[in-house]
N, C-alpha and C positions, 0 to 999 in steps of 0.2 A: 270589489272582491272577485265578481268572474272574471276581470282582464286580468289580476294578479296571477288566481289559477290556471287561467290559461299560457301567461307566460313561464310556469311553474313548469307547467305541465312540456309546453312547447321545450323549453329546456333539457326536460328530463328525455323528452325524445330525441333529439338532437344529438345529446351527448351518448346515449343509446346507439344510436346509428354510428356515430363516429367510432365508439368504442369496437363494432360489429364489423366495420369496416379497415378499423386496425387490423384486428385479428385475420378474416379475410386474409388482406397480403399478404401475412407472415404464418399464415397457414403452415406453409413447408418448413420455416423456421422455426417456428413453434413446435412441430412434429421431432425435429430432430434435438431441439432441446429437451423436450421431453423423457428422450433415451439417456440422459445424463442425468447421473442420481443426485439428488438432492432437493431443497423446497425451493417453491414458487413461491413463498412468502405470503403478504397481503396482497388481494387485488389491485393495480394500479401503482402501489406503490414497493412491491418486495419485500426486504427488511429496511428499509431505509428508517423503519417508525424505532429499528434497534438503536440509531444512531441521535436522536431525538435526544435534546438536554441531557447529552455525553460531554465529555471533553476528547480531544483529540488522541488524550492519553489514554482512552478506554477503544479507541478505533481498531487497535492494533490484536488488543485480546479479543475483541468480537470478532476480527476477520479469523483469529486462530480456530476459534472454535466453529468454525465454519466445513472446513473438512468433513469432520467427526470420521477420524478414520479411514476415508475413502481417499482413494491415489488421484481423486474426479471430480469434485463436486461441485455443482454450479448454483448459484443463486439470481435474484434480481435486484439491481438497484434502479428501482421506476420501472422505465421500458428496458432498460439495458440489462443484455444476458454477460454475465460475468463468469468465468467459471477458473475455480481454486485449484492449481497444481500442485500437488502433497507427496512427489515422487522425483525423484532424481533422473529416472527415464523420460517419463513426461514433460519435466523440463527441459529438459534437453534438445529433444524434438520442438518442445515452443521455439528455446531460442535460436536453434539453427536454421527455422523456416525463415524465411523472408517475406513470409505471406502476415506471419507477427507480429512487421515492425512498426507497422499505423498505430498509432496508440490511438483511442475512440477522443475525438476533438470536446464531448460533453461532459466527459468525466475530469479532464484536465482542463480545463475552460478557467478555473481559478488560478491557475501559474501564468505569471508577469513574463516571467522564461519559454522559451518557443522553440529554442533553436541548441537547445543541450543535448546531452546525450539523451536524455529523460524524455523529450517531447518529438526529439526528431527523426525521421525515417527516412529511406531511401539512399540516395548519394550522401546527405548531408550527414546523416547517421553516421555510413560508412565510414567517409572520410574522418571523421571524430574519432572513431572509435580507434583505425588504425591509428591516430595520432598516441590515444591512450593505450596503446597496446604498449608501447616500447616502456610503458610504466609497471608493467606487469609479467617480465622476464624471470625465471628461472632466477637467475645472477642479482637481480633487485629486491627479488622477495627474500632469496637469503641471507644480505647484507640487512634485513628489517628484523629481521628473526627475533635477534637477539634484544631488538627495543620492544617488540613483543611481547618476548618472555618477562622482560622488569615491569612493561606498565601492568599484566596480568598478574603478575606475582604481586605487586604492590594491589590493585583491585582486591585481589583474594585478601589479602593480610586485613584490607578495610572490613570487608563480608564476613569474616573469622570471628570481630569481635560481635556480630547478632547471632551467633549459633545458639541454640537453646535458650532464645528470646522471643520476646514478642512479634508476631510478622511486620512487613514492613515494605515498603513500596520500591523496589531493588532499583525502577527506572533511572533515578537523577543517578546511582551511582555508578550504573553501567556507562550510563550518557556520559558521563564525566569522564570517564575510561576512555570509551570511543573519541570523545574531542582532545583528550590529551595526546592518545596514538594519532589520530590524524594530523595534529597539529605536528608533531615530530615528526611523522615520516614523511607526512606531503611540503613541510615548509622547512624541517630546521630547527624549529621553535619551540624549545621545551618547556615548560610551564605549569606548572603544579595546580591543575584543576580538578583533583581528586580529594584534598583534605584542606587546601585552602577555601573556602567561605569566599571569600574576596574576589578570587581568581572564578571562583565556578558562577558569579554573577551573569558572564559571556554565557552560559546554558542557557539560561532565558531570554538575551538578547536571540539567541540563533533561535530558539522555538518560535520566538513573537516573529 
């Protein structure tokens, strides 16, 4: 029983010291986090206990409500300081830094993909990126316009018939918009994944 409590006890110290000695380093870091409004959540762990037996489909409104208002807010996920830009200014200056473009290697540690637009910085980024510029001309986006306009128009007609009904979970129907626009503007390939059942199966292949 005393060598149990001692190793109890030796433990609790241990992890004490570490924890003091985190903080320590990041002293200045932590100073300047500080001055960014928003929570520090739980000890150790930030809001990460938000995400706790969610589904991925709940990920999205929890980060929304994260702002609360503010053009600023920063949170923690564990040890990592993350902070939510809620402003069109602010964004801006994110993406035009090049001090931005490291994406943190622990938060994305789950993507197979390494080397996308998503995961990559520096040269490799660059080079991508101009590649995907010439997809995003003035002249390209106006020739899309118009398929635009029909697959939103069609989405709406869908939405139109839940007005003054019961709520309802809007996700798979937008989803289904956005893959059917994607699909015709990036490939060609038009295909009715919006009121087809059949066809909207592919939503769940691309979520899994």
């Amino acid at each position: 029983m005393i060598v149990l409590q001692s190793l109890l006890f030796g433990s609790l110290v241990s992890l004490v010291a570490f924890y003091a000695n985190f903080l320590w380093k990041r002293r200045r870091f932590n100073e300047l986090a500080a001055k960014i409004p928003g929570s520090n959540g739980l000890p150790f762990i930030g809001i990460l206990h938000k995400f706790a037996f969610r589904s991925y489909r709940h990920y999205l409104s929890i980060f929304c409500e994260i702002p609360d208002g503010n053009s600023l807010t920063k949170f923690w996920l564990g040890p990592f300081l993350t902070v939510s830009v809620n402003s069109p200014e602010n964004l801006q200056a994110v993406l035009n830094s090049p001090k931005c473009q490291k994406k943190p290697s622990a938060l994305y540690s789950g993507w197979s993909a390494t080397e996308g637009m998503v995961l990559s910085h520096g040269s490799l980024w660059k080079n991508h990126r101009k590649i995907l510029s010439g997809a995003f001309t003035v002249n390209v986006l106006h020739r899309l316009l118009p398929m635009f306009d029909e697959k939103s128009k069609k989405s709406l007609h869908i939405l139109k018939k839940h007005v003054n009904k019961e709520e309802f979970d809007v996700y798979e129907k937008v989803a289904a918009c956005s893959l059917e626009t994607l699909m015709k503007g990036n490939f060609n390939y038009d295909r009715d994944y919006q009121t087809e059942p059949e066809n909207a199966k592919l939503l769940t292949i691309v979520e899994e």
